[in-house]
C-alpha positions, 0 to 999 in steps of 0.5 A: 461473465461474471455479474456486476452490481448495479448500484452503490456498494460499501466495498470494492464496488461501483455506482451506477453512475459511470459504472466500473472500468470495464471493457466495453463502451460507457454512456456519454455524461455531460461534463456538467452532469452532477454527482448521484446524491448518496441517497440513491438507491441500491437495488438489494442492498438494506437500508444500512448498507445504503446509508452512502458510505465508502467501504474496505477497498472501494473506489470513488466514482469515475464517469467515463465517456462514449468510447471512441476516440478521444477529442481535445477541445482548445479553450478559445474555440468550439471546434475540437482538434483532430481525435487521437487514433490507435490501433487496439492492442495485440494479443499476447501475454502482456498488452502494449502501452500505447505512447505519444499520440497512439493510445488505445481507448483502453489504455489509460484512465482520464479523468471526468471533467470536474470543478476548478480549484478553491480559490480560483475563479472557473474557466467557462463562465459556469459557476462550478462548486466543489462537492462538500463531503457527505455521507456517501461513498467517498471520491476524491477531491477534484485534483486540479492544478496551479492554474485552475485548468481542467481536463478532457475525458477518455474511456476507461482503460486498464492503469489504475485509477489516479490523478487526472492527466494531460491528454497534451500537455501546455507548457507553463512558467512553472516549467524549468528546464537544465540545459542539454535536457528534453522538456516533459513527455507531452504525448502520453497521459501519465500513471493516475492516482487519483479518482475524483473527476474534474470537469473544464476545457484542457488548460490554457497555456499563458506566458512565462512569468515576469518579473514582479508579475503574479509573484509573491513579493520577498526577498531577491536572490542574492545571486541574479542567474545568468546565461552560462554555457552548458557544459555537457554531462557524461552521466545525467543532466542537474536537477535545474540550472540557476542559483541552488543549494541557497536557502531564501527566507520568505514565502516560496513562489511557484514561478522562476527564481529571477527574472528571465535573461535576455542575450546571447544564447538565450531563446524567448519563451515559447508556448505549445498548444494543444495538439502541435506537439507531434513527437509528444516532446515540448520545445527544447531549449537551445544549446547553453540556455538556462532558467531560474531554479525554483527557490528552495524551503528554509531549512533544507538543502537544495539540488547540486550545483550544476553547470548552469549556474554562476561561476560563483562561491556557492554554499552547501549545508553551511560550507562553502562549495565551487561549481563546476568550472568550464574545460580549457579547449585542448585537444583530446589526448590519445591513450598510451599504447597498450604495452607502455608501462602503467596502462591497464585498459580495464581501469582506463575504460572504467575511469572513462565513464565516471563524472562529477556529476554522478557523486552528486545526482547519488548524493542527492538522489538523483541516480540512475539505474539501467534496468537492462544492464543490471540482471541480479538487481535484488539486494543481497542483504535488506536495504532500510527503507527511505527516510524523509530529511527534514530539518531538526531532529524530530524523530520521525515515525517508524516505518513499521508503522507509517510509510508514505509512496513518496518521502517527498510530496509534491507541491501541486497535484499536476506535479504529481500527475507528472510523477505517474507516481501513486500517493498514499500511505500504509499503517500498521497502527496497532503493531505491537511496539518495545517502546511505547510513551504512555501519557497520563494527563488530565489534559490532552493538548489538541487543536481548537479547530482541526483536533489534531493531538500535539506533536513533534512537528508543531512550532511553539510561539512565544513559549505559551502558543503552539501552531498547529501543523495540520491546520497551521490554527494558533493554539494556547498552550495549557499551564500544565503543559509547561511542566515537563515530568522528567525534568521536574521543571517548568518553561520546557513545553518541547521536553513533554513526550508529546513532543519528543515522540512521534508514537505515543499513548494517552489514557483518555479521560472520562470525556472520550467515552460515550458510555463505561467501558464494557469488558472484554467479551469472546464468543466460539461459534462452531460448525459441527456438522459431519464434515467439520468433525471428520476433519478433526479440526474440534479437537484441534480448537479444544485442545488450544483453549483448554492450554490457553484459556488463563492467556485470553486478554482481559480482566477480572470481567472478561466474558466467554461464550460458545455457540455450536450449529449444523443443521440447527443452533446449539446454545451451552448454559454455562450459568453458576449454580450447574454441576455441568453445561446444558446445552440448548437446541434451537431449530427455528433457523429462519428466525432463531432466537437466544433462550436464556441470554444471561447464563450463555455468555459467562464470566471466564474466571467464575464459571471456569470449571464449567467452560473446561468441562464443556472444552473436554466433552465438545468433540465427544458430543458431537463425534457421530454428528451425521448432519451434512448440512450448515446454517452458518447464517442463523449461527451468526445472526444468534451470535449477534443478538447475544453479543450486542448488548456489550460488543465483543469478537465473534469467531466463526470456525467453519468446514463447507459451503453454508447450505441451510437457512438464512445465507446458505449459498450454491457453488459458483466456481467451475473447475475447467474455468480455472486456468482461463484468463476471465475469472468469475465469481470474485464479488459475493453472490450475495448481500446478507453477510454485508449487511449482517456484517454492518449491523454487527458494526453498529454495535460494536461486535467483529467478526473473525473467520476461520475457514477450513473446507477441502472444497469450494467453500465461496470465500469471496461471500463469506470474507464480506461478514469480516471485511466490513465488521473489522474482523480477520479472514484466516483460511486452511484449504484441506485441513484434516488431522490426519490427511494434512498435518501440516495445515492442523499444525499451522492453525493450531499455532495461529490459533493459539496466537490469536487467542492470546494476541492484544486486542482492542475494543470499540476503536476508531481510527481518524486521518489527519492530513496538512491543509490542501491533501485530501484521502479519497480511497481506503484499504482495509477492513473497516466501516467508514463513517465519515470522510476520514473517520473508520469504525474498528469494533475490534483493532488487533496487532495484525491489521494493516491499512492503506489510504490512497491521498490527492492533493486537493490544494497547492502546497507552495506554503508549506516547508512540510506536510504532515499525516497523524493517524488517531486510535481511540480504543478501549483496552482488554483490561478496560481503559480507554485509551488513545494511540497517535502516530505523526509523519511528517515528509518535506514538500518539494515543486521539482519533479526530479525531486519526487521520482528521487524520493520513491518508497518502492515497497510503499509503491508496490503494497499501495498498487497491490491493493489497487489491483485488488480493486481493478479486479473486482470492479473491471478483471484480473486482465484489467488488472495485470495490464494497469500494473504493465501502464504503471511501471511504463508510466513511471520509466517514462516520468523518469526520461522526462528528467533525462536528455535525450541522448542521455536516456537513448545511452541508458537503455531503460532508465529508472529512479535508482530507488524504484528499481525493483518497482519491475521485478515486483510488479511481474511477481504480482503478475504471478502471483496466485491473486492475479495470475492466469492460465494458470489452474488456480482454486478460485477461494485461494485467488480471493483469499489472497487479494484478502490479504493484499488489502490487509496485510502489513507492508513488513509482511506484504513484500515477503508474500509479493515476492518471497524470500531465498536464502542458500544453506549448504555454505552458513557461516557466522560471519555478520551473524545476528545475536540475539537477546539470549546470546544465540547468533543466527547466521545471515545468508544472501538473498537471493533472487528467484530463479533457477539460474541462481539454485546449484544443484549441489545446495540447499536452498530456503524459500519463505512465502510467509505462509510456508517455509520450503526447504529445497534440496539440490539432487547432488547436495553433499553427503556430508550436509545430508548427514549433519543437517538431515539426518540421513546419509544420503539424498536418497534417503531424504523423505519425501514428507519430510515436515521438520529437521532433526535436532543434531549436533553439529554446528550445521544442524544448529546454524540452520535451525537456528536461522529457519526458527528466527525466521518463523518466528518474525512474524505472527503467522505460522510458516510450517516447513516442507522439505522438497528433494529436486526430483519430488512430485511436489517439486512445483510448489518450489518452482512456481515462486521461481518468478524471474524464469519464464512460464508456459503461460509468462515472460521471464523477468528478463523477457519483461524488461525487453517488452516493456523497452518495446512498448516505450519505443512505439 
């Protein structure tokens, strides 16, 4: 079984209070049980890593229940409604999500009772205060809802942790219902994406809201809503009925837009209870009725207009538009006779579905797409990711950079639990960009209270205040400001760069700086024992930094070091003066020392001579090494004592398993275990590389691994000494020069690139958002030092990042909310600089809103590092089954906003926009992070949940579900010109399966970290010869690793596009030629993840399951 901590931990661990999700039964806690102070102990964690707070990839605190049934307590009596019983899943590959009144124990996450909103008075007469932000681990905010209700608590299930939910859910006066749709799924908690526990009764359901009650006063409605019959719909129902599509001025209510209307057809608001609602549906209101639509912002377009609303002039983005007229009843018209002249039955039938109501749900982003009917649903060609419509033309952020789950936010947190959606963001925030404003000023305009920099979405009062969008504070502007330097003129604030760039550079002043900046420092620490040198691997680093060694970044004092170790520690003596490197020897591994700490780290330009020789001589020295053992520990710990007094980067090359000295390790991994559904051993077997890591940390020094043993080498413990320093883990299972080119050949170019790549030192990172969200869960490699500050000793162009937010404060105030992440960070030529990148996205209280407005890639990278965590904290079972619930949840969302009838006709139903959120959800299924039963090495399972936390989502999406292209037809129709005129041709993707692969063709297949050249067996003798070089299949190569350089327009079109391709992204894609009836032929078949597996459903058998698990 595999061990979980018993205290606090800095990453992807859990407290012992309410312990992980695991499987088993939970102690009961008391809804008024306080929170574990962030003092509390650790069991073998140091001091440092006890100081309480929240690391790379950890989750908040969740305090589940006894397990059992769960018990929904009405607020006005003591006595608890029936428990909701279920039956415990099946066995079978994926489990059922329970619905409506059937869930599982284990099926869902609900949160622990928790305080009620700021501002609002409790529900119990207990006085609950939020808990303040300290020092330790992080957990989100209290989510709470508009009306301050809270929620009851269930045991620990298998969705991911989020939001807390409605076990039966009260209808509100919030709640608008368009006539011939159903009320919210009531019976079924919804998709959780927040952490933090909320404590209280369920909430107490109270009248509709009337008119000039509890409402904020502004103007009225130009148009009063009135009862209209409801015209049915032949697609899906309006977003609301009423008066849209007008913008009011003043402040936005969260109640109905008019008053309720009373008459014919119009049915009294009604109110459900807890525990009434048997089917899991609310009240349907009757036929023809309709409710206010809730105002919309100034400045944003509201929904289409819809059948319920006034037979009257309506406006649409400033142009008149009409609503949708009543039908004359006359009889329904037969067709003409198949034989008249002019009928084609096919366009008939076609014509038949369409509606005005579809134009305008695409239109608005409202349109459906039915899962069951659309088999090739991948894009042929990539689609742009989803931009926010906001008013003015405020460039926004790229989304190479800053990408939201949602591009529209919703106003309340129980707005998002109804959304089943997860809210976050992904920055890439170092990415290397073409155009970058660099700002030198000797006044960095910020807000007095919040700190936030200026930016595009700031309003400027009076022409000498600006308001801030994170705070709203007023702010003066300073008379420099009003100068703008392109111009040359004065009066013109929103000319500044500042203002007009969403990304931009400043040079910090001296005030930024705690102390000079230090220069550029790079330490080599090098494992030489006889394993490392036989597999060749010295030779390799040796060769790249001779060639590279006039590219590292920095300046005239950039400083270089090298460290060797086996079953001692080697120091190299690089100081002026010396005709050749001494090289000092320290055995005293359990507590090395650094003789001589001036002359080993030297400056690069001054003692080049010396380095170079040592670079030539380094693989001779060591070439008869017999020494089998590793102090990996004591080489780390001398690289720390030796570079903290400047800070630097450390980078550790290392070939097997640590077994001397200080950190040494045993092997854990059990080959037989490998294709079983329980993985063990995915945390670290121990806390000294955690510790070292956070000492390292305090002094400004990152670590970078480099692991390349052919054995088990526990990546899972040594990944901690780069997880929690900033640093990077790379890894090259079986590398050898001679026994595995194709791996010497992909570190040697990610080698070179890493050398020579922009580089940041002493960076932090702070997270700004709107008043009212709150981050609660970090992703990445960082230390955190506050709630919303990340210590980066290092920052390089490669690093990705997620923050999972909760809403912790209504919105209803706000038109937008705005995130702006801040890098400070002193450069490799030693300024200090500071990088700030702003996104804005509009606030919205409709639901059909949100799910419209859903990054689907945004959505898979955040529950791609959330499964990361299930795993660690709980199992990959766990794991595999949270991703299930998340695409269950978010179909069921989504039938809420449909009819009933309406989502009957649609089979499985989903946003248009999340369509591909079920493909790429199997495809993390099989993928070598989570999959099972499946034989999979347990360092290639760990390393790649590494770089599901860490990878940029540009790159993620390509490792979740990798790309397919055909070859044997290119053509340079829609091809792409490249700056030096070459055209690289542009095929369609297609999706990954073999019933798109002809064995008459040729077929690209890039995972990121391989490109695979598949080879159909009939593949023509011509393309053979043009492109391969061969005259035949047969005469294909089985080890073929490049294509020849010929001279035909094949061979030039298909290099061309497999070169564009590599060279996209920073790591390496080394190519492997497979023919269809290789022995290797399963390192292609195994991404076929749309067909079905001994051990796996077929996409198509997914969908069938997950239609299943909704119908129970």
């Amino acid at each position: 079984m595999q061990s979980k901590p018993n205290g606090p931990t800095v990453n992807g661990s859990w407290t012992h209070l309410g312990g992980g999700y695991t499987n088993g039964p939970s102690p009961k806690v008391s809804s008024h049980q306080q929170q574990v102070p962030s003092s509390s102990p650790a069991g073998v964690a140091s001091s440092r890593v006890n100081q309480g707070y929240q690391q790379p990839g950890s989750s908040p605190l969740v305090t589940p229940t006894a397990s059992g049934p769960i018990s929904y307590m009405h607020p006005s009596t003591s006595q608890a409604a029936p428990p909701v019983r279920g039956p415990p899943p099946p066995a079978g590959f994926f489990p059922p999500t329970p619905q409506g009144s059937n869930m599982p124990p284990s099926a869902r996450i609900v949160p622990q009772p928790g305080p009620p909103l700021i501002g609002q008075p409790p529900v119990s007469g207990t006085s609950l205060q939020r808990p303040t932000p300290v020092s330790g681990p992080i957990g989100p905010p209290p989510p709470t809802s508009m009306s301050g209700s809270t929620y009851p608590v269930s045991n620990p299930s298998s969705a991911f942790p989020g939001p807390p939910t409605l076990g039966v859910h009260a209808a509100s006066s919030n709640q608008h219902l368009a006539a011939g749709t159903q009320p919210s799924f009531q019976g079924q908690p919804p998709l959780p994406t927040s952490f933090r526990p909320v404590s209280g009764p369920p909430p107490v359901p109270g009248p509709h809201t009337l008119p000039g009650a509890n409402r904020v006063p502004g103007p009225p409605a130009a148009v009063p809503p009135t009862s209209v019959p409801a015209q049915p719909s032949s697609q899906f129902p309006p977003p609301s009925s009423g008066v849209s599509g007008a913008s009011f001025p003043g402040p936005r209510t969260a109640g109905l837009a008019g008053p309720t209307m009373a008459g014919p057809g119009m049915a009294p608001a009604s109110v459900s209870q807890p525990g009434t609602h048997t089917q899991g549906f609310g009240p349907q209101p009757p036929q023809g009725s309709t409710l206010g639509a809730p105002q919309q912002r100034p400045g944003y377009p509201g929904p289409p207009p819809t059948s319920g609303a006034p037979a009257q002039l309506q406006t649409l983005h400033g142009r008149p538009s009409y609503p949708q007229q009543q039908p004359m009843q006359q009889p329904p018209l037969e067709p003409p006779i198949g034989g008249a002249p002019g009928y084609d039955p096919e366009l008939h039938s076609r014509m038949a579905g369409l509606s005005v109501n579809a134009s305008f749900n695409k239109l608005w982003g409202y349109e459906a797409c039915n899962l069951l009917q659309s088999r090739n649903i991948l894009p042929k060609a990539p689609e742009d990711p989803p931009k926010p419509s906001l008013p003015g033309e405020n460039a926004n952020c790229s989304t190479d950079i800053f990408r939201c789950t949602l591009t529209k936010i919703p106003e309340t947190q129980s707005l998002l639990q109804k959304a089943r959606l997860p809210l976050g963001v992904l920055i890439h925030p170092f990415r290397d960009v073409s155009h970058l404003p660099v700002i030198q000023s000797s006044t960095i305009v910020r807000c007095r209270s919040c700190r936030a920099y200026i930016n595009p979405y700031v309003q400027f009062v009076e022409r000498q205040k600006w308001k801030c969008n994170i705070c709203f504070r007023i702010n003066p502007l300073p008379d420099d400001f009003m100068y703008d330097p392109s111009t040359k003129k004065y009066g013109e604030p929103e000319r500044r760069p500042e203002v007009r760039n969403a990304t931009v550079e400043f040079i910090a002043p001296t005030e930024y700086m705690l102390r000079p900046p230090q220069p550029a420092a790079y330490l080599f620490v090098l494992d030489v024992s006889h394993g490392a040198v036989q597999t060749g691997y010295l030779s390799s680093f040796c060769k790249v930094l001779l060639e590279e060694l006039d590219n590292i970044p920095g300046d005239s004092r950039t400083q270089v070091g090298f460290v060797t170790f086996d079953s001692s520690v080697h120091f190299y003596n690089l100081g002026e003066g010396l005709s050749q490197p001494q090289m000092m020897l320290v055995s005293d591994i359990d507590d090395v020392f650094v003789p001589s700490p001036d002359s080993l780290l030297v400056n690069i330009h001054e003692s080049k001579a010396l380095v170079q020789d040592l670079l030539t001589n380094l693989p001779l020295i060591h070439a008869q090494n017999g020494e089998p053992t590793s102090a990996l520990g004591a080489a780390v710990q001398a690289g720390y004592k030796l570079m903290s007094p400047i800070g630097g980067r450390v980078s550790v090359f290392q070939t097997i398993l640590p077994n001397a000295g200080p950190g040494s390790l045993k092997p854990r991994e059990d080959p037989n275990q490998r294709a079983g559904k329980e993985i063990l051993n995915l945390l670290p077997a121990t806390d000294f590389y955690k510790k070292l890591a956070l000492d390292c940390s305090s002094q400004q020094v990152a670590v970078d691994v480099f692991l390349m043993g052919a054995q088990y080498m526990d990546v899972a413990s040594l990944a901690c000494i780069s997880k929690y320093s900033a640093g990077c883990v790379s890894y090259y299972p079986g590398l050898h020069s001679t026994l595995n080119r194709s791996q010497v050949e992909k570190f040697e170019a990610e080698l070179r690139y890493y050398v020579t790549r922009k580089i940041g030192f002493e960076a932090v990172m702070r997270i700004r958002c709107t008043k009212g969200l709150v981050i609660h869960t970090f992703h990445g490699n960082f230390f955190v030092r506050s709630t919303d500050l990340l210590s980066l000793p290092n920052v390089n162009p490669d690093a990705g990042f997620g923050m999972q937010i909760a809403i912790e404060e209504s919105l209803a105030d706000c038109n937008v909310a705005c995130f702006q992440a801040a890098v400070l960070y002193t450069s490799s030529r030693g300024e200090r600089r500071i990088r700030v990148h702003t996104l804005c996205l509009p606030v919205t209280a409709m639901l059909q809103d949100i799910l419209g407005s859903v990054d689907q890639e945004a959505v898979m990278g955040m529950l791609s590092k959330m499964a990361v965590d299930r795993s660690l904290s709980s199992s990959v079972v766990d794991a595999r089954e949270a991703l299930v619930n998340a695409c269950l949840d978010l179909i069921q969302a989504f039938k809420t906003t449909l009819g009933s009838g309406q989502a009957a006709a649609l089979g499985l139903p989903i946003p248009h926009c999340a369509r591909l959120v079920p493909l790429y959800a199997l495809a993390l299924m099989k993928h070598t992070a989570f999959r099972v039963g499946i034989s999979t090495k347990l360092d290639e399972r760990v390393f790649a949940m590494e770089q599901m936390k860490t990878m940029p989502l540009t790159y993620l999406m390509t490792y979740i579900y990798p790309a397919l292209y055909p070859l044997h037809a290119l053509d340079d129709q829609d091809a792409l010109e490249l700056d030096d005129g070459t055209l690289v041709c542009q095929p369609p993707r297609l999706q990954l399966s073999f019933e798109n692969i002809d064995r008459h063709g040729c077929y690209a297949l890039d995972t990121v970290d391989r490109l695979y050249l598949y080879v159909g067996r009939a593949l023509s003798d011509h393309f053979c010869m043009n492109v391969l070089g061969v005259p035949n299949f047969l005469a294909i190569p089985e080890d073929m690793t490049e294509l020849p350089q010929l001279a035909t327009e094949e061979s030039e079109r298909v290099r061309n596009f497999l070169s564009w391709t590599q060279s996209r992204r920073p790591f390496y894609s080394p190519l492997r030629v497979i023919r269809e009836d290789s022995k290797d032929r399963h390192l292609f078949v195994q991404h076929m993840v749309d067909d079905r597996t001994d051990s796996a459903l077929s996409y198509y058998e997914f969908l069938q399951h997950l239609k299943q698990q909704l119908s129970k």
